[in-house]
Gaussian input, Z-matrix of N, CA and C with variables (Angstrom, degrees):
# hf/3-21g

backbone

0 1
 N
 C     1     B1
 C     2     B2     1     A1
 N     3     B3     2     A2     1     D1
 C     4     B4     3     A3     2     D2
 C     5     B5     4     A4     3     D3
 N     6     B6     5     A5     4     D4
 C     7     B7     6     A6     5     D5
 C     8     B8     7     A7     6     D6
 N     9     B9     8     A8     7     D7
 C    10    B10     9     A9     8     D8
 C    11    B11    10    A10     9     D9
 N    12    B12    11    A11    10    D10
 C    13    B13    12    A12    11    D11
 C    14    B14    13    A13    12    D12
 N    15    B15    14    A14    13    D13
 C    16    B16    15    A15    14    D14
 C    17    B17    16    A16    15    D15
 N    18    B18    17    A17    16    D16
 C    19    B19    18    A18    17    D17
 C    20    B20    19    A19    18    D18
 N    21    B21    20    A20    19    D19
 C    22    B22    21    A21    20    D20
 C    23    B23    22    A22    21    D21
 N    24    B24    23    A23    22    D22
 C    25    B25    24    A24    23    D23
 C    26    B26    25    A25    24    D24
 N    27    B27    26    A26    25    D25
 C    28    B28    27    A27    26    D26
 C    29    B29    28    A28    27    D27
 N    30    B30    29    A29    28    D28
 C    31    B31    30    A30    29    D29
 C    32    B32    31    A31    30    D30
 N    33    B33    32    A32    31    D31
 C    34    B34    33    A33    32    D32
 C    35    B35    34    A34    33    D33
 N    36    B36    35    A35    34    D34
 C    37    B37    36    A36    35    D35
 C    38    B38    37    A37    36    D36
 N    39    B39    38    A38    37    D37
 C    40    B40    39    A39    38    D38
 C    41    B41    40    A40    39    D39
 N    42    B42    41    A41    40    D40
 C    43    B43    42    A42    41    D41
 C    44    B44    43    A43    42    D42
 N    45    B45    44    A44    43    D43
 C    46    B46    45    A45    44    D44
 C    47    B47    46    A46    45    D45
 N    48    B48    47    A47    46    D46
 C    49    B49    48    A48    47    D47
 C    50    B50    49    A49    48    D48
 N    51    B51    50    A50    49    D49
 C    52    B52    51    A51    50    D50
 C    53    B53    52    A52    51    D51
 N    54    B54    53    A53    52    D52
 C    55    B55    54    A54    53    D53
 C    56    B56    55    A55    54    D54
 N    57    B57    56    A56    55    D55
 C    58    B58    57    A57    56    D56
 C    59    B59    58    A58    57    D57
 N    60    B60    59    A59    58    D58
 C    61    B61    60    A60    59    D59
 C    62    B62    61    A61    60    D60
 N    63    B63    62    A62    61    D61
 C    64    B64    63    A63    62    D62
 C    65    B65    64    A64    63    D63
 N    66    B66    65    A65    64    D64
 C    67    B67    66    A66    65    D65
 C    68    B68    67    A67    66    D66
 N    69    B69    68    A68    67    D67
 C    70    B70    69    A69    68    D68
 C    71    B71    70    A70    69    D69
 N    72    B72    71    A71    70    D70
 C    73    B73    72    A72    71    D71
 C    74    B74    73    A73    72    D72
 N    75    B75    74    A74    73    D73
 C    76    B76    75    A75    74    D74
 C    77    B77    76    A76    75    D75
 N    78    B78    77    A77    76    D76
 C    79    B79    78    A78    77    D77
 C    80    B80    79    A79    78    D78
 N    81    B81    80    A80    79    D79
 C    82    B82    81    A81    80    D80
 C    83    B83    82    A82    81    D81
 N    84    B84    83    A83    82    D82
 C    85    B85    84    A84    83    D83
 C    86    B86    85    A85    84    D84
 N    87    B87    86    A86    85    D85
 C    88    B88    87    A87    86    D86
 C    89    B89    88    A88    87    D87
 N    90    B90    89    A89    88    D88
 C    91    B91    90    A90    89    D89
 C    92    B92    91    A91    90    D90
 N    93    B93    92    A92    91    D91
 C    94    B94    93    A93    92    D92
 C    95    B95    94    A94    93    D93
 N    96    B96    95    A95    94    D94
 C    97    B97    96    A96    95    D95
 C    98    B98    97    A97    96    D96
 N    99    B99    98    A98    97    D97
 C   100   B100    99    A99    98    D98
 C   101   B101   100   A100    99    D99
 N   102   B102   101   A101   100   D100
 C   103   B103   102   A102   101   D101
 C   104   B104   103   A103   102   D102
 N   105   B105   104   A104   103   D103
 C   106   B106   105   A105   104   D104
 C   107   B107   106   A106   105   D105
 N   108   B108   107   A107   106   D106
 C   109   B109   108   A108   107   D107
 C   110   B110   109   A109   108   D108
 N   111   B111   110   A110   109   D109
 C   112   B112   111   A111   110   D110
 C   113   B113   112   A112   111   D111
 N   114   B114   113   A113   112   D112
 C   115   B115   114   A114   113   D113
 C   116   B116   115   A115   114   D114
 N   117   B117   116   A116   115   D115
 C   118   B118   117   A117   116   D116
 C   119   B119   118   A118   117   D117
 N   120   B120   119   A119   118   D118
 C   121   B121   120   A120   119   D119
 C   122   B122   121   A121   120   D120
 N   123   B123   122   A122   121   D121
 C   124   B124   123   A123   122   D122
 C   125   B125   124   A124   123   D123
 N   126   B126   125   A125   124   D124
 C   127   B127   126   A126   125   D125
 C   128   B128   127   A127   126   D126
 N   129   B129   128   A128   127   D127
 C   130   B130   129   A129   128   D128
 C   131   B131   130   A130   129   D129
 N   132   B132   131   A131   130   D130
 C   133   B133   132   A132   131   D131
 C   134   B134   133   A133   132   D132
 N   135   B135   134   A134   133   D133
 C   136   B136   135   A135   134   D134
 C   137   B137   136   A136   135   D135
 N   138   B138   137   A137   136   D136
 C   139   B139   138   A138   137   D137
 C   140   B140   139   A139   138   D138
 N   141   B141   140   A140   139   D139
 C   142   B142   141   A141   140   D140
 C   143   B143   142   A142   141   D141
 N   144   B144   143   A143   142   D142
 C   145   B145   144   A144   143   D143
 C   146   B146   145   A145   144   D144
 N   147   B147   146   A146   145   D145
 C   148   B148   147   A147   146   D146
 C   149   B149   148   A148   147   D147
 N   150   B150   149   A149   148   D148
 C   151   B151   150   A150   149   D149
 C   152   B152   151   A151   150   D150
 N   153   B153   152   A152   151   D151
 C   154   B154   153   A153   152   D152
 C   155   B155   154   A154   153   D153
 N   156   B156   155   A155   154   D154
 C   157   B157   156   A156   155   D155
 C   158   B158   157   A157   156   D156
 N   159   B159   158   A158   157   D157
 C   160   B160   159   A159   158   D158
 C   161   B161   160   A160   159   D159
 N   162   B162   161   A161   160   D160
 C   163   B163   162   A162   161   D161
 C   164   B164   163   A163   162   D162
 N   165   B165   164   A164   163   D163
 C   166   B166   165   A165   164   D164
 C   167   B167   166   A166   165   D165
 N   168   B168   167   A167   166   D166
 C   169   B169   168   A168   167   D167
 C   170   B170   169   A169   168   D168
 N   171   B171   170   A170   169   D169
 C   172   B172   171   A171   170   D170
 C   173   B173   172   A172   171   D171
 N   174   B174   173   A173   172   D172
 C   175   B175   174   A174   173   D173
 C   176   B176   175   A175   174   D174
 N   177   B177   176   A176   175   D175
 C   178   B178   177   A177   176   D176
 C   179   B179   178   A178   177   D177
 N   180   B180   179   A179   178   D178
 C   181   B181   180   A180   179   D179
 C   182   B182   181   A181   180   D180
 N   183   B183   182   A182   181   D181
 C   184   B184   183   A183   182   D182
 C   185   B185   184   A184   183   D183
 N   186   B186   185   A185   184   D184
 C   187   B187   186   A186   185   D185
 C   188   B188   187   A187   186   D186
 N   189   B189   188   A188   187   D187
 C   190   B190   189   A189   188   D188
 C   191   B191   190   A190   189   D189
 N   192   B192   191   A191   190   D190
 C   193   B193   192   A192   191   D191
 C   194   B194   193   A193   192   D192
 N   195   B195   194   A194   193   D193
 C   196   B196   195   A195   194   D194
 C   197   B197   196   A196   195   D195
 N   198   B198   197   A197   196   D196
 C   199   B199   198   A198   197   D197
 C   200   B200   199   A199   198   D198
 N   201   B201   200   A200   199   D199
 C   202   B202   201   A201   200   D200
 C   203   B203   202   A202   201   D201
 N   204   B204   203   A203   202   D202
 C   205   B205   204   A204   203   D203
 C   206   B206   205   A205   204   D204
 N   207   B207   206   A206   205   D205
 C   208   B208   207   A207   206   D206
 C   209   B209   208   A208   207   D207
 N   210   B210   209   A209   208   D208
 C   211   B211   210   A210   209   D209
 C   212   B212   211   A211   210   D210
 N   213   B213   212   A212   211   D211
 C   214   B214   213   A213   212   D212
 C   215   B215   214   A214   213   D213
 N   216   B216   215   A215   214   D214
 C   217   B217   216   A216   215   D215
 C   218   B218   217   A217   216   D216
 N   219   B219   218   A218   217   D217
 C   220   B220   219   A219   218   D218
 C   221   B221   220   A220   219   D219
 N   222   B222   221   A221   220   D220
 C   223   B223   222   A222   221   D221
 C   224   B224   223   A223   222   D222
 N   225   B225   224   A224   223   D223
 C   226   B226   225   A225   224   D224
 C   227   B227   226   A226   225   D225
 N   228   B228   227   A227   226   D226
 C   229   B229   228   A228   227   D227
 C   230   B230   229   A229   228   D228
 N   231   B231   230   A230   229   D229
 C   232   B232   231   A231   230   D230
 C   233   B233   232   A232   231   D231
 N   234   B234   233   A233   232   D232
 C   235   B235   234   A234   233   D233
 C   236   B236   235   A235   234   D234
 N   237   B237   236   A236   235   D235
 C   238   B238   237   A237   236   D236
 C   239   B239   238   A238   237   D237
 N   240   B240   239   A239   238   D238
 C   241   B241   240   A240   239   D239
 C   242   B242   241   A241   240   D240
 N   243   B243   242   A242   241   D241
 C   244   B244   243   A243   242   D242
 C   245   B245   244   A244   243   D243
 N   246   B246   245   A245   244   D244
 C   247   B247   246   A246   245   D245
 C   248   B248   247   A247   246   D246
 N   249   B249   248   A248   247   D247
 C   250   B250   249   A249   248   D248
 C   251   B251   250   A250   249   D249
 N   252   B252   251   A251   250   D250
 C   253   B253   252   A252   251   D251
 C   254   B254   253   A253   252   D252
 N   255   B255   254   A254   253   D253
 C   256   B256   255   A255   254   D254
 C   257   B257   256   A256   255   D255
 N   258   B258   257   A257   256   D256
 C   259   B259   258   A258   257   D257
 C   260   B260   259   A259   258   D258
 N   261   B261   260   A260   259   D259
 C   262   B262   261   A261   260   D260
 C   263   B263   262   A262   261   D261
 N   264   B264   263   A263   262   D262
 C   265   B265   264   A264   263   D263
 C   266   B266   265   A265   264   D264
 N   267   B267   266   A266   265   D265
 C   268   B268   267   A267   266   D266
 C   269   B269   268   A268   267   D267
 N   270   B270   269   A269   268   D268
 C   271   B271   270   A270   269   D269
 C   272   B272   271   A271   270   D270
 N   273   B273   272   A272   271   D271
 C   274   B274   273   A273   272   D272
 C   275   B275   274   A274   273   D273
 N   276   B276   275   A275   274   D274
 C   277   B277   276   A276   275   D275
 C   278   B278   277   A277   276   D276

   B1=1.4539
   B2=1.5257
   B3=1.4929
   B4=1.5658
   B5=1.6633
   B6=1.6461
   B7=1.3021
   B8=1.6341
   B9=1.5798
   B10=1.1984
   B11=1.4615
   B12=1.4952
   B13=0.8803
   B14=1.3068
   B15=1.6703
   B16=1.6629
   B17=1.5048
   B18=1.2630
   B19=1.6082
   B20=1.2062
   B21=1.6733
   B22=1.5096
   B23=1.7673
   B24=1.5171
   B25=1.0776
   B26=1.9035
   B27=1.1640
   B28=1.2195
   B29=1.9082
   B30=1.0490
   B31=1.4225
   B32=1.4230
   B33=1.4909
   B34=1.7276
   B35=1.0767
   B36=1.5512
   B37=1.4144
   B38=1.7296
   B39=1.7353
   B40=1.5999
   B41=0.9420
   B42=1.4644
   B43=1.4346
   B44=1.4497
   B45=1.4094
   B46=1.5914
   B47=1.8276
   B48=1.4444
   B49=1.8351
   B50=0.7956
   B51=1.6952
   B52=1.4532
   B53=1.5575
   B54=1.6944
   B55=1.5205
   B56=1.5949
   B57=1.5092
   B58=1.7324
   B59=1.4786
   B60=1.6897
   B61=1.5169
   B62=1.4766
   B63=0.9736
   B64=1.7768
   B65=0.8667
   B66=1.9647
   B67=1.5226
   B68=1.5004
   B69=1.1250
   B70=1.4290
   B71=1.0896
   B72=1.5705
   B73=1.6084
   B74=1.7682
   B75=0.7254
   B76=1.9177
   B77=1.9690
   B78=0.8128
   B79=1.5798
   B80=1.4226
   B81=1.4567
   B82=1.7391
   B83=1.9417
   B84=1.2969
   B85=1.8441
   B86=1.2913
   B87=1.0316
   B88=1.8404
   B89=1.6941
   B90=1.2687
   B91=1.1163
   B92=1.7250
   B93=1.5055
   B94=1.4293
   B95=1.5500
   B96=1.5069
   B97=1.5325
   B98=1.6092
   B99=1.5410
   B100=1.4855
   B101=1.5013
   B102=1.6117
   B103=1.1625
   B104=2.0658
   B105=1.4724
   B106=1.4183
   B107=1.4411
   B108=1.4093
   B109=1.1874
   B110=2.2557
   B111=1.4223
   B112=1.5477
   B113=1.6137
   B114=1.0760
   B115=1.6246
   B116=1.9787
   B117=1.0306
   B118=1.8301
   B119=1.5438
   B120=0.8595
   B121=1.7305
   B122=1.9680
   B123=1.7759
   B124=1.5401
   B125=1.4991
   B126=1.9327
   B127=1.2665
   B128=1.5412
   B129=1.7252
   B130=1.3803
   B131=1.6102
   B132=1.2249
   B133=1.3719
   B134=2.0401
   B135=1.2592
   B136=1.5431
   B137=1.9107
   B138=1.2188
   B139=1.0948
   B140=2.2952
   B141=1.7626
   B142=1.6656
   B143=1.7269
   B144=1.1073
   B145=1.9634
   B146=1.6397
   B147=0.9129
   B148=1.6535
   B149=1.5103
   B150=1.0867
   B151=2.3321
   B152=1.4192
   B153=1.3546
   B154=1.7801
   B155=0.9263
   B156=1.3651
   B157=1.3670
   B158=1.2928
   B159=1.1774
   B160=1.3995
   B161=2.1047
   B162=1.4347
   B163=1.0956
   B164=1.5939
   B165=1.2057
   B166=1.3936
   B167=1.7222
   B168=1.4232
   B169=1.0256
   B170=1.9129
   B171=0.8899
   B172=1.6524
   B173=1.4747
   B174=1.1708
   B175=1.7244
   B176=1.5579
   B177=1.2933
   B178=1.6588
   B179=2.0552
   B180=1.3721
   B181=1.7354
   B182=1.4887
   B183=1.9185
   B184=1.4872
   B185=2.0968
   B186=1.4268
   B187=1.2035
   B188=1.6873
   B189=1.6384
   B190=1.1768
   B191=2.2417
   B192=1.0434
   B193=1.2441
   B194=1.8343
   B195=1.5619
   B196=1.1206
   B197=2.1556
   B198=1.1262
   B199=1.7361
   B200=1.6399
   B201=1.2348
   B202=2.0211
   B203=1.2258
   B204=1.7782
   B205=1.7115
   B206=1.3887
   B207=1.2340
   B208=1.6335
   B209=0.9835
   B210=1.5672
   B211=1.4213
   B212=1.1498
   B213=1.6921
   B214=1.2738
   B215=2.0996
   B216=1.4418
   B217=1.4088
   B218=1.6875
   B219=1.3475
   B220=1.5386
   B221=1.7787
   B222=1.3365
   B223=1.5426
   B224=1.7258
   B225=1.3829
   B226=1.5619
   B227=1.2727
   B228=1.3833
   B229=1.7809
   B230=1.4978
   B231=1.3366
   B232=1.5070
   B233=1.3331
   B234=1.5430
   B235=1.2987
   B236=1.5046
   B237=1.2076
   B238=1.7708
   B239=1.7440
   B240=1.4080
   B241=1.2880
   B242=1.4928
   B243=1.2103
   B244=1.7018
   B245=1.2965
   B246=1.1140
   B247=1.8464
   B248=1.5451
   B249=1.2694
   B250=1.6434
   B251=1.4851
   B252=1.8272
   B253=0.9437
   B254=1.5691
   B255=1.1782
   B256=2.0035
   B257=1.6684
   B258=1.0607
   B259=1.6305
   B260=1.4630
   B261=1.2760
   B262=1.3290
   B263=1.7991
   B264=1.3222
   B265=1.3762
   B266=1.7253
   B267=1.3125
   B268=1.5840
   B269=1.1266
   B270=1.2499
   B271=2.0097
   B272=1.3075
   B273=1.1745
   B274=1.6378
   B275=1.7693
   B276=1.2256
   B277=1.2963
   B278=1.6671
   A1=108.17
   A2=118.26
   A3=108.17
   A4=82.96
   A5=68.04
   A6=86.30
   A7=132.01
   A8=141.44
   A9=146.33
   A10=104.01
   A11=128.30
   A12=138.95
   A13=136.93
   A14=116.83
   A15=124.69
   A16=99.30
   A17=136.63
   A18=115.49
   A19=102.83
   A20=94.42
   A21=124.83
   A22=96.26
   A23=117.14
   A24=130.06
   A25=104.62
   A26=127.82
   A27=157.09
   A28=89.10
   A29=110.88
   A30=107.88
   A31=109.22
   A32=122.57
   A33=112.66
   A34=108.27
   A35=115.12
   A36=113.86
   A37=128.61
   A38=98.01
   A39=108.92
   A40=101.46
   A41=142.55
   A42=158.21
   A43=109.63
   A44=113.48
   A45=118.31
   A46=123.35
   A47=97.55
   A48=99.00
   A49=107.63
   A50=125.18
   A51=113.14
   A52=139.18
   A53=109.71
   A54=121.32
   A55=119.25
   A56=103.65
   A57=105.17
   A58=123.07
   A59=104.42
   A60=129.85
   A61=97.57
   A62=127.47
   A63=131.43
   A64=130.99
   A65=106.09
   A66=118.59
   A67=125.21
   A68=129.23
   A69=139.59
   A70=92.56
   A71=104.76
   A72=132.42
   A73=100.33
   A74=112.49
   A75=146.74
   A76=75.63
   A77=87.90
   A78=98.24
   A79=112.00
   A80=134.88
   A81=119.55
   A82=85.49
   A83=117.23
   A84=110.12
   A85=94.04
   A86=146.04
   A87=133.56
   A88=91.49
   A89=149.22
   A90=126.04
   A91=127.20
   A92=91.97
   A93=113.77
   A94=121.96
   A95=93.50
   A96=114.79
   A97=103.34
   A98=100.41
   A99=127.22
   A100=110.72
   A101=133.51
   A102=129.94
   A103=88.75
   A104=116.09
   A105=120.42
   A106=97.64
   A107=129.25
   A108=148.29
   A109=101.22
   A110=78.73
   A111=87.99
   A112=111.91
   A113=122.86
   A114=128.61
   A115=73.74
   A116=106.11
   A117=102.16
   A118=91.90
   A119=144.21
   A120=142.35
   A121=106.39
   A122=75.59
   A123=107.67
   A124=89.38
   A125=116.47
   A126=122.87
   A127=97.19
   A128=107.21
   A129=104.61
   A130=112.79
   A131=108.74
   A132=111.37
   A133=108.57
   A134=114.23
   A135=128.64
   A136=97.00
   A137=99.88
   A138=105.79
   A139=122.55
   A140=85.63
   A141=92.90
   A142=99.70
   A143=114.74
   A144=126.80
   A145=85.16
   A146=144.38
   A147=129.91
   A148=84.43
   A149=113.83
   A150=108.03
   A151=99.65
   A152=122.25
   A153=110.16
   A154=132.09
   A155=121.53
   A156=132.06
   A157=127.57
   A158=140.34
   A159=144.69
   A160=83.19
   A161=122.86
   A162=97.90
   A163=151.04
   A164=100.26
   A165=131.29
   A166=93.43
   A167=115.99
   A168=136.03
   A169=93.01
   A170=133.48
   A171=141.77
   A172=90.60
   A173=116.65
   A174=133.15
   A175=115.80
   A176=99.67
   A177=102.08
   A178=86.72
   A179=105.84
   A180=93.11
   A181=147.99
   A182=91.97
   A183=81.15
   A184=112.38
   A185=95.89
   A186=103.11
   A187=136.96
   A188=95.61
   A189=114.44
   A190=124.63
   A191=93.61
   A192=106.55
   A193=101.67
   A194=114.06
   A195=123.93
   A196=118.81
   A197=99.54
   A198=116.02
   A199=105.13
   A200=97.33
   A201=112.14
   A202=85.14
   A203=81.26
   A204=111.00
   A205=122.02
   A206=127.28
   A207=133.45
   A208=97.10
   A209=122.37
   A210=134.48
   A211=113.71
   A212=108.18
   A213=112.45
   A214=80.05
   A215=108.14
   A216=96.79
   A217=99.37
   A218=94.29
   A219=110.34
   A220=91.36
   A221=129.27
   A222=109.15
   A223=94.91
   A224=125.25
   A225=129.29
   A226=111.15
   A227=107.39
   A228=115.74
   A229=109.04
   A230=93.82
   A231=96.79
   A232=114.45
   A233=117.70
   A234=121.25
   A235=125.53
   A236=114.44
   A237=99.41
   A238=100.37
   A239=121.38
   A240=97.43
   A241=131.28
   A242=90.02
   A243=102.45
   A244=117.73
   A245=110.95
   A246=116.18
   A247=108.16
   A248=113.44
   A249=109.82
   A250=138.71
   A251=113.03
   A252=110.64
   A253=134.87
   A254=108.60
   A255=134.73
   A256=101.07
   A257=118.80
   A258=117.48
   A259=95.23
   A260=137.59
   A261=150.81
   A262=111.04
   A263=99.78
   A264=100.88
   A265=97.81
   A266=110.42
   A267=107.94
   A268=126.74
   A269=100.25
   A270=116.89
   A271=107.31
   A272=145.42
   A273=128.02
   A274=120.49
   A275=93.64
   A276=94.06
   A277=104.03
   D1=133.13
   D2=-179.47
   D3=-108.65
   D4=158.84
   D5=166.71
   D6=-112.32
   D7=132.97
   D8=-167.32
   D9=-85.86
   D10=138.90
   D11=118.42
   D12=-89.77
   D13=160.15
   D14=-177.14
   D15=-117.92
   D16=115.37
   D17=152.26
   D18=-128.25
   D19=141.15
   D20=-150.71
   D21=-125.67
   D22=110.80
   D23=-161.99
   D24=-121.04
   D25=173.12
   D26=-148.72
   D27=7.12
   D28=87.66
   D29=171.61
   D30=-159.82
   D31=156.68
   D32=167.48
   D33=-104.99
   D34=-175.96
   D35=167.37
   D36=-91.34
   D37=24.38
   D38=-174.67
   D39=-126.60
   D40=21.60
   D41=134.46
   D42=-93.13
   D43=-61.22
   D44=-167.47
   D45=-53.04
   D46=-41.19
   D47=169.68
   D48=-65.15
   D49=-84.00
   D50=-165.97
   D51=-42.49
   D52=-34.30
   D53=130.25
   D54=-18.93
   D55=-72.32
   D56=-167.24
   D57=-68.04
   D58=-29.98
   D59=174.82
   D60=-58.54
   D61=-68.42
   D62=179.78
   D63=-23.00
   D64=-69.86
   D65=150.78
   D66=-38.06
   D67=-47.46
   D68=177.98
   D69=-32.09
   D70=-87.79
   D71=177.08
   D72=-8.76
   D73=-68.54
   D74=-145.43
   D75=-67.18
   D76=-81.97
   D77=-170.81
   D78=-53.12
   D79=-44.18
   D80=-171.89
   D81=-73.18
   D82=-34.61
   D83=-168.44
   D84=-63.84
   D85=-37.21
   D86=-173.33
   D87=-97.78
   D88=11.21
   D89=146.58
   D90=-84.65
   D91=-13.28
   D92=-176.85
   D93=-86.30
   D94=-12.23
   D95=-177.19
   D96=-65.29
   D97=-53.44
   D98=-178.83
   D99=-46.03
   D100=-32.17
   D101=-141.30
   D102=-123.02
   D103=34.17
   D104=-159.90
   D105=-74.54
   D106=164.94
   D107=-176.07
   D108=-45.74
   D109=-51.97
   D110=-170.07
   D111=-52.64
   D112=-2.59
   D113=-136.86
   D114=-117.13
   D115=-32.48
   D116=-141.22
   D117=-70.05
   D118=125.18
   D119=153.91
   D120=-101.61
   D121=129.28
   D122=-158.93
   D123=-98.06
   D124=147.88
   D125=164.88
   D126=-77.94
   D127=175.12
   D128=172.91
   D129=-66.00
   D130=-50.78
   D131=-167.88
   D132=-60.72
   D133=-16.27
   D134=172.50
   D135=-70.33
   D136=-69.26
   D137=-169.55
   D138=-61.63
   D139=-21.90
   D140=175.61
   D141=-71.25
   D142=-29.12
   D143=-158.78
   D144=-95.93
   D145=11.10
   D146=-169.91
   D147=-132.61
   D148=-32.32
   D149=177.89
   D150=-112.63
   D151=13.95
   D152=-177.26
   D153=43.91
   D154=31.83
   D155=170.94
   D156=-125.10
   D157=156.21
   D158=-111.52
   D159=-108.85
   D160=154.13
   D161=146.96
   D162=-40.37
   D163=-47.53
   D164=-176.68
   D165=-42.75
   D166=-64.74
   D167=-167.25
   D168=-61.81
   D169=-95.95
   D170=154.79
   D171=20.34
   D172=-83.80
   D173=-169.40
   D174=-42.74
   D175=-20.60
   D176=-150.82
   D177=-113.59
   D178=-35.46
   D179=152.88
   D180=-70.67
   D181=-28.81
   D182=178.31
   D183=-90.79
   D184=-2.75
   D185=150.14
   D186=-40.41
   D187=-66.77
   D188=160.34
   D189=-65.49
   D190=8.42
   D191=165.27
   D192=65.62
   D193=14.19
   D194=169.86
   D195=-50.39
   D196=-63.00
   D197=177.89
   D198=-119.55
   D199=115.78
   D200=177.51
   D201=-76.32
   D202=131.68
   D203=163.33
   D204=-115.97
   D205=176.66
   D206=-172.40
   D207=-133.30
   D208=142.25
   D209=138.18
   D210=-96.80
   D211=146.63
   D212=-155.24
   D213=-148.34
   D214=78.33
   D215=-179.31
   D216=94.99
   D217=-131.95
   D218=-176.98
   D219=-109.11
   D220=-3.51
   D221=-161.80
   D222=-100.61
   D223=152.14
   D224=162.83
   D225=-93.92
   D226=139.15
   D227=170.96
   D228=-134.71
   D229=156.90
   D230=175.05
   D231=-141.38
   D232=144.50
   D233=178.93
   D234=-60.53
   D235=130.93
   D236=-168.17
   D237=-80.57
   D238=-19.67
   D239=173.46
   D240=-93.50
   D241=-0.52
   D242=164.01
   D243=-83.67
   D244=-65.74
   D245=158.41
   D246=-21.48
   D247=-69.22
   D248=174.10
   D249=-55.86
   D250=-25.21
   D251=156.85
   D252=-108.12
   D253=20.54
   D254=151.95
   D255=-85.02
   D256=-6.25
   D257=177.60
   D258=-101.99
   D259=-40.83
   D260=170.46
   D261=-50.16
   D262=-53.48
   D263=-165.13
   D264=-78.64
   D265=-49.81
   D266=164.70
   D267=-19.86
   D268=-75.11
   D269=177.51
   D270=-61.53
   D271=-28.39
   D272=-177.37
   D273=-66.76
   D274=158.22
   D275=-157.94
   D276=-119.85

């Protein structure tokens, strides 16, 4: 394993934090970008408890081609932001 150094020259430390604090900032907010609703894949039973409905019920929509599902192996997932907006298009009137 090598190891990195940083040395950080003609600077103080009453410029340099609030500088470094920023970036932080900057950086966990674009890591958070990464982790978006759309990203999340829901089990069925996650996804029956997130629309309150029974599996049975779950089964018999994505049947109906209501909420796209994934196979992943033998297991089903579903996108939570798709799931949420097939609940959207559902409910409108």
């Amino acid at each position: 394993m090598t190891k990195q150094v940083l040395q950080i020259e003609n600077t103080n430390e009453s410029k340099f934090i609030p500088k470094l604090i920023g970036e932080i900032k900057l950086a966990l907010k674009q890591d958070s970008q990464y982790q978006k609703d759309d990203e999340i894949l829901l089990t069925r039973e996650e996804t029956a408890k997130l629309l309150s409905i029974s599996l049975v019920t779950l089964w018999k929509y994505t049947k109906d081609n209501l909420f796209p599902a994934y196979r992943i192996g033998a297991k089903v997932r579903y996108k939570k932001s798709e799931v949420l907006l097939a609940l959207k298009k559902m409910n409108q009137f």
